[in-house]
N, C-alpha and C positions, 0 to 999 in steps of 0.2 A: 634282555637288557643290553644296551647300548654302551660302551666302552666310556662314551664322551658323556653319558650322562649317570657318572659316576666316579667316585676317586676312590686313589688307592689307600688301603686300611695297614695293607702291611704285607707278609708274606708268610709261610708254611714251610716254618724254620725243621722240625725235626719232627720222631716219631718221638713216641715219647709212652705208652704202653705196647704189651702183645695184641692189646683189644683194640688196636686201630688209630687210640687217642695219638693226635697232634700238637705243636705247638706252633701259634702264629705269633710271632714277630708281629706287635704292634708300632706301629709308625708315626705315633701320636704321644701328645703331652701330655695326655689324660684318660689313659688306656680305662680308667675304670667307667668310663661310658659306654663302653662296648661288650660290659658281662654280660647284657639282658637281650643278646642277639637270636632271632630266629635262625635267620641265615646269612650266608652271605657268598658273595660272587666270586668262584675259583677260575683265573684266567687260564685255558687250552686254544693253545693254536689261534691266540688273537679273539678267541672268543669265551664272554661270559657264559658261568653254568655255577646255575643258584644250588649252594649245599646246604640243605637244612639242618642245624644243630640240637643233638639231642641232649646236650650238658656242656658248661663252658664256665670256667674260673679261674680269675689271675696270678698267672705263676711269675712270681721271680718279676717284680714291678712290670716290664715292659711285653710279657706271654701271656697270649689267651690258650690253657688248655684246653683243649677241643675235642667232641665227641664228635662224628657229624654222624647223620644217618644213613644206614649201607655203607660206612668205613667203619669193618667189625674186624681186620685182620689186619698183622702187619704188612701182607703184602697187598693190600687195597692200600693202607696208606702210604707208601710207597710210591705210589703212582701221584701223588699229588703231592708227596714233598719237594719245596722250591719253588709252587706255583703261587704267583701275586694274587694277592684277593681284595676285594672290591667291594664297597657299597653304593648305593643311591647319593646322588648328594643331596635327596630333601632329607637324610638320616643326619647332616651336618647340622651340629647348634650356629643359631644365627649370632653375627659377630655384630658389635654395633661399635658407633666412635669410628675411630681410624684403624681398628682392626680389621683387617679381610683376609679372603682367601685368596688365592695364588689368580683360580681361573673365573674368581667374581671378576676383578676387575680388569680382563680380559675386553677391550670395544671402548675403555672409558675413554674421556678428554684428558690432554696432557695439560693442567692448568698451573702458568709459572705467576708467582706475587707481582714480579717486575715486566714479565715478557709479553705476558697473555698464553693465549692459547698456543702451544707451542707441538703437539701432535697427538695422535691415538695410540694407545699402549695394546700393543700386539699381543705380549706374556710377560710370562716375568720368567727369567733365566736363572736357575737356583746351581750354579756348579759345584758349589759345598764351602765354595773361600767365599764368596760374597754376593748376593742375591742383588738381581740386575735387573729392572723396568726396560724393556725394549720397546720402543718408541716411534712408533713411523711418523716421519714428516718429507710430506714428499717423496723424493727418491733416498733421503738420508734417512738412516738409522738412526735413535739417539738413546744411549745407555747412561742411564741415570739409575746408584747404588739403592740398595731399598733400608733407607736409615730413619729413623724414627725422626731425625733432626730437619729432614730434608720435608716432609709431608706436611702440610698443616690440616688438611683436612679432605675426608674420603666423602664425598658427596651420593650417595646411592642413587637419589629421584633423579638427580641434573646427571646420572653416568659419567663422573670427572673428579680429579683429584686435581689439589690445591697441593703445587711446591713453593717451596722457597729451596732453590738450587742454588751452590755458591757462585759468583760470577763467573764468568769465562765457560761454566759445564754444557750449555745449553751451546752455546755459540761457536765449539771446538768443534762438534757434527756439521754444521751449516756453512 
């Protein structure tokens, strides 16, 4: 499995038995999606490696405790505490409305109410103060906040989002 055709679930916070069990830091608002996992992808050296789970239940709201298979001792789990882990993104619930995920609307059109088409959203930059629509138009960059106010509408089929950005945001890039 493929890096990029997968997101991250969380991480392999701590040991947590002698028999090997872990816990994964889940990274998500709604960790109880994730009790009924087969497996899942523990990152080494920039590459996935699928660990199948032999028991798994949520500890402490935001920890999946984890059995996986062939991690029977503490010093097996050991070796994989700290490592990010990984699923599929067809394992993602589909978002509908204006909700999306970070790397759906990665290629969309940059649709402004008053401007028009104003460029193609590269990513979205999440630095933890304020999540940021990166925007290429032409050689400019244009950073516009990801605020619920600013969106009117995530368009899937047409690949474009509908702003209404306050005046002057669009135009300080340009």
């Amino acid at each position: 499995m493929r890096k990029k055709d997968c997101f991250y679930l969380g991480k392999i916070a701590k040991k947590f038995s002698f028999k090997g069990e872990v816990l994964v830091f889940l990274d998500t608002d709604e960790p109880e999606l994730y009790t009924e996992l087969e497996s899942m992808f523990v990152e080494f050296n920039g590459h996935l490696v699928p660990f199948f789970i032999e028991k798994s239940n949520l500890h402490k709201e935001k920890f999946l405790r984890t059995q996986f298979e062939d991690v029977d001792s503490e010093e097996v789990a050991d070796e994989i505490v700290g490592k990010d882990v990984y699923l599929p993104l067809t394992l993602l619930p589909k978002l509908e409305g204006n909700k999306f995920y970070y790397h759906e609307v990665q290629g969309f059109k940059a649709i402004d109410q008053r401007l028009g088409t104003f460029g193609i959203i590269l990513r979205i930059v999440d630095n933890g103060v304020q999540a940021l629509f990166e925007i290429e138009n032409g050689e400019a960059i244009i950073l516009v906040p990801v605020i619920d106010e600013f969106i009117i509408e995530v368009n899937r089929v047409d690949k474009s989002i509908l702003f209404n950005t306050p005046d002057g945001l669009v135009d300080l890039y340009l």
